[in-house]
C-alpha positions as CSV (number, residue, x, y, z in Angstrom):
1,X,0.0,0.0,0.0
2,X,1.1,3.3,-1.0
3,X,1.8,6.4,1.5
4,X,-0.7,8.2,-0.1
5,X,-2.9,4.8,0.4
6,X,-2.4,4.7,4.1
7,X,-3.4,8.3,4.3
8,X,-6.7,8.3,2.7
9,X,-7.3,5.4,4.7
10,X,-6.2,6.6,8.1
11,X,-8.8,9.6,7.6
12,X,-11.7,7.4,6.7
13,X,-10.8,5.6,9.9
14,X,-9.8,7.9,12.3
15,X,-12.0,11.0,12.3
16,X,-10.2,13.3,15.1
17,X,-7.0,12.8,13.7
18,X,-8.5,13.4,10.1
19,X,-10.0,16.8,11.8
20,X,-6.6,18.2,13.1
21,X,-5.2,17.5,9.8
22,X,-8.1,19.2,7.8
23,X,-8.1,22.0,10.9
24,X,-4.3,23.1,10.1
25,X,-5.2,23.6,6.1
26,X,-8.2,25.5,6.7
27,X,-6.7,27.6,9.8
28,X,-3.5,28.0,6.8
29,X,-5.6,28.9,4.0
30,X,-7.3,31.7,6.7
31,X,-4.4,33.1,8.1
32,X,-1.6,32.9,5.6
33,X,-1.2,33.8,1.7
34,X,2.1,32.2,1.3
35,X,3.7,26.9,4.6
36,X,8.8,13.1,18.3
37,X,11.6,7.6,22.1
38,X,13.7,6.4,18.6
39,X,13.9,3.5,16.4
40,X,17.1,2.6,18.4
41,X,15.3,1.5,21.2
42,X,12.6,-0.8,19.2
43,X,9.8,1.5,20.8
44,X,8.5,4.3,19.1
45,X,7.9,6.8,21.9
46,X,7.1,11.0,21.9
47,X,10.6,12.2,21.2
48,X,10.9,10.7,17.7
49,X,10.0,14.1,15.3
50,X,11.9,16.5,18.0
51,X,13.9,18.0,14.7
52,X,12.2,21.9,15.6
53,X,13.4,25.2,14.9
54,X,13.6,27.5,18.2
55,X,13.2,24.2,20.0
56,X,15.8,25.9,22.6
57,X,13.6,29.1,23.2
58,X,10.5,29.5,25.2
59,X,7.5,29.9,23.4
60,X,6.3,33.2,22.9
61,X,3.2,32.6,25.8
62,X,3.0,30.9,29.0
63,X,1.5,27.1,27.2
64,X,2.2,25.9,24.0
65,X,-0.1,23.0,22.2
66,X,1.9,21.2,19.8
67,X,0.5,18.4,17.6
68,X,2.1,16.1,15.3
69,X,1.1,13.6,12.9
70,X,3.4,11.4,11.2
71,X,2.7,9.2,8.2
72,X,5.6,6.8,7.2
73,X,6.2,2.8,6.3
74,X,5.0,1.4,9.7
75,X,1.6,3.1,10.0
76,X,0.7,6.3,11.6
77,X,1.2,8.0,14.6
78,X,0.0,11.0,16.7
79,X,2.1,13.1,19.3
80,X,0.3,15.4,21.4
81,X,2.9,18.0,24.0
82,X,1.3,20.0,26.2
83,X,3.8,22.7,27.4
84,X,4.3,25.2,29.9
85,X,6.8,27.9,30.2
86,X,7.1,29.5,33.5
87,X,9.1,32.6,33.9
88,X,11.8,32.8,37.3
89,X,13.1,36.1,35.7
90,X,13.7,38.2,32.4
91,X,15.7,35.7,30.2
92,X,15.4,32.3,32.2
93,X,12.4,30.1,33.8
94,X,10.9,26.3,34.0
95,X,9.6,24.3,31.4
96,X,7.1,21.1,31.7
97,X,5.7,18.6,29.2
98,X,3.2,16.1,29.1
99,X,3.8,13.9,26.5
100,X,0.9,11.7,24.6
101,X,1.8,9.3,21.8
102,X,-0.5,6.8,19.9
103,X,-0.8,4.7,17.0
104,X,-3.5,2.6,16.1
105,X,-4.1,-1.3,17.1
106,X,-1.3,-0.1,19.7
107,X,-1.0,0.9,23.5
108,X,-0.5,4.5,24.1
109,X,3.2,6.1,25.8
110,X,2.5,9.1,28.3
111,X,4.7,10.6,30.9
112,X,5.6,14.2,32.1
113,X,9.3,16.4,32.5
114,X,10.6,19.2,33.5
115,X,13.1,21.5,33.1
116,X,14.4,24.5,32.4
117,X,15.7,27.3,30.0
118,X,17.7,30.7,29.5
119,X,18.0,32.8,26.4
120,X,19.7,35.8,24.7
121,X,18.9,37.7,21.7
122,X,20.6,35.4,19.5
123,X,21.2,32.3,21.6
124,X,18.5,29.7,23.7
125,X,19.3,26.7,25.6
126,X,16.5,24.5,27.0
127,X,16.9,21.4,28.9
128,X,14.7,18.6,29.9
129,X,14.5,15.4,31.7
130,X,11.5,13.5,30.2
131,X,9.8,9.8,32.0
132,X,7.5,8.2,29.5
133,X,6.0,4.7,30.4
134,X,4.9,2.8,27.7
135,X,2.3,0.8,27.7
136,X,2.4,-1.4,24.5
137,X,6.5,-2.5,24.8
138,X,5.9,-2.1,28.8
139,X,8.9,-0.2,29.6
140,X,10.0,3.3,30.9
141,X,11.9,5.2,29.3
142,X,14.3,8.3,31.0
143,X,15.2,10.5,28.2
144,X,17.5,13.9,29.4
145,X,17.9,16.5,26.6
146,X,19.6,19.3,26.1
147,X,18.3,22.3,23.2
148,X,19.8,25.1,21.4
149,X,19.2,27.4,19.3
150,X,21.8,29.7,17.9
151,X,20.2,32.8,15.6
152,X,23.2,34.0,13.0
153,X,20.8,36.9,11.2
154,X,18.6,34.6,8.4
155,X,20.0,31.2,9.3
156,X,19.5,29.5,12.1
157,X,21.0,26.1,14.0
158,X,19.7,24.0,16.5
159,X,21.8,21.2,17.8
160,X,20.5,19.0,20.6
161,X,21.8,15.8,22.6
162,X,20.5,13.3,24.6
163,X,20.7,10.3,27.4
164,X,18.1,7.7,26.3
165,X,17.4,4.4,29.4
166,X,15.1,2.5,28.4
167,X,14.4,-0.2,31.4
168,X,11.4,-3.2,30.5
169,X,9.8,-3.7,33.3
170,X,11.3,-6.2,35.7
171,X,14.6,-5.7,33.9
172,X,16.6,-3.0,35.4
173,X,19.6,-4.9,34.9
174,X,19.2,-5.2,31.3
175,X,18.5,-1.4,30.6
176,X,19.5,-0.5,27.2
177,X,21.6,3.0,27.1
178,X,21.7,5.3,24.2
179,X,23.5,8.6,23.3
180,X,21.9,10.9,19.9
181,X,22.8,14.3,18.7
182,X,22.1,15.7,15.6
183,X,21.2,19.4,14.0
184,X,18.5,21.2,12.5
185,X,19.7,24.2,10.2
186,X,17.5,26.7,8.5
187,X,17.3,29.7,6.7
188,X,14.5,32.2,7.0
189,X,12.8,34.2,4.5
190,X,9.8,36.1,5.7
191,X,7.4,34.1,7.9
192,X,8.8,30.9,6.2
193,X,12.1,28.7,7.4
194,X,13.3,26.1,5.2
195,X,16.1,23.8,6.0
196,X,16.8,19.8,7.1
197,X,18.1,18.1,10.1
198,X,20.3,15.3,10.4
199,X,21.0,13.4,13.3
200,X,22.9,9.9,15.1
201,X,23.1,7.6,17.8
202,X,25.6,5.3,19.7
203,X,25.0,2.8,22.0
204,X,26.6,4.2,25.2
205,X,27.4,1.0,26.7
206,X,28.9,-0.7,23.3
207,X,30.1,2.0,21.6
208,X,31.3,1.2,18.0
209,X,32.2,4.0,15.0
210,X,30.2,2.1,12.4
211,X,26.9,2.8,14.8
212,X,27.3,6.3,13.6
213,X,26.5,5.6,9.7
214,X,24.1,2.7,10.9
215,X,21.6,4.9,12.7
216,X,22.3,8.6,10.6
217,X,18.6,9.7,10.3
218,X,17.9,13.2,7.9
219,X,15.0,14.6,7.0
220,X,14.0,18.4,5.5
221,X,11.7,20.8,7.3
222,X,9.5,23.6,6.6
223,X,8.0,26.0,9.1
224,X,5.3,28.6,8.4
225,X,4.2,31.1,10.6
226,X,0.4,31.4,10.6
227,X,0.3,35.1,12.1
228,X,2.5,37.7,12.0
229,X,3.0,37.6,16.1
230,X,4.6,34.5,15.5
231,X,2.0,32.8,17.9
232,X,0.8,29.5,15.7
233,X,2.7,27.8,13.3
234,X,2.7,24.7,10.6
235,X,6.2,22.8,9.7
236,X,5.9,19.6,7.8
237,X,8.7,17.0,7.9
238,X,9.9,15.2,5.1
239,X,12.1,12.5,5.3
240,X,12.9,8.8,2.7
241,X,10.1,6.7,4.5
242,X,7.6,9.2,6.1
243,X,6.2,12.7,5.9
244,X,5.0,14.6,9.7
245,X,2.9,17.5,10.2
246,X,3.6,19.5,12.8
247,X,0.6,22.5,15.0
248,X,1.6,24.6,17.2
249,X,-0.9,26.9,19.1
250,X,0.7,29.2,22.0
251,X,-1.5,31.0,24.3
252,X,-2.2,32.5,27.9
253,X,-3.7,31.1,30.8
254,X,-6.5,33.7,30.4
């Protein structure tokens, strides 16, 4: 069955999901005239479409909505992150997530982090320590990240790395250990940032070089501010096997 196949299929299926993606084209067409653990550790888990721009800012209002829908050779999934950004003073604060992941005919992963950030004008760090349980390969999974985003006038780079144990239940013993790093670069033009991300992994406890070339994962991205306050945005991510589309909403308590 094609891509295309398995999405025509998925929205006959699975109405909500079909609604979020049929949501972001109308809010686009509205607003704008111009457009989530790994594989590594066998589970697929919230983290695996983390390839963002900004992703080591704060968002621009106190929660953040972000939705994701990816499409590739193994089915679909759907990522929801609920986020909070809590300011401690001017440049620097706490940051929470609650993490949702589902795919059909499979059990659900959910957990909850927090962390923190600082930023400048032209550089953001964001840190993380997300603990996701999932249900369907019954194991937890501790994932610490670190974000950045580094503003050079139109381009931009955000590299990232991360601590992935995954322990099945009743095996702490056998807990697998992963390190992944990778980069997203883009250049902006407008309210539009085009660029890619590529990105790798090593087993921590058995590290070998040819691990590197093994697991390299790239993929292009394209973000699209839907207003001009830079408060809702679309990015779609393209990579060989799949294609993800990515909502944002940001908003105040009141």
């Amino acid at each position: 069955m094609s891509l295309l196949e398995k999405l025509k299929q998925f929205r006959v299926n699975h109405k909500i999901a079909a609604a979020i993606i049929e949501g972001s084209a109308a809010f686009t067409a509205a607003n704008t005239a111009q457009l989530a653990l790994d594989q590594l550790l066998g589970t697929q888990t919230i983290t695996e479409a983390r390839a963002d721009y900004f992703d080591g800012y704060r968002g621009p209002n106190l929660l953040q909505f972000d939705q994701r829908l990816q499409f590739g050779k193994n089915g679909v999934n759907y990522t929801l992150l609920p986020k909070a950004f809590i300011d401690l003073q001017e440049n620097a604060g706490i940051f929470a997530v609650a993490p949702f992941n589902y795919s059909p005919e499979q059990l659900p992963t959910a957990g909850a982090g927090i962390g923190g950030y600082f930023s400048t004008d032209h550089l953001g760090l964001l840190g993380i320590v997300p603990v996701v349980y999932s249900a369907e390969g019954k194991a937890t999974i501790i994932n610490p990240t670190l974000f950045a985003t580094i503003v050079l006038q139109h381009f931009q780079l955000n590299p990232r790395i991360s601590y992935t144990v995954k322990i099945a239940d009743g095996t702490e013993s056998a807990a697998q250990h992963n390190i992944d790093f990778g980069c997203t670069v883009g250049y902006q033009i407008d309210n539009i940032i085009l660029g890619f991300d590529i990105a790798t992994a090593f087993d921590a406890k058995n590290p070998e070089s040819k691990q590197l070339s093994e697991n390299l994962l790239y993929q292009g991205i394209l973000r699209i501010d839907l207003d001009n306050k830079h408060k809702n945005w679309l990015e779609t991510y393209i990579e060989k096997d799949a294609i993800g589309i990515g909502l944002r909403n940001n908003f105040d308590w009141k």
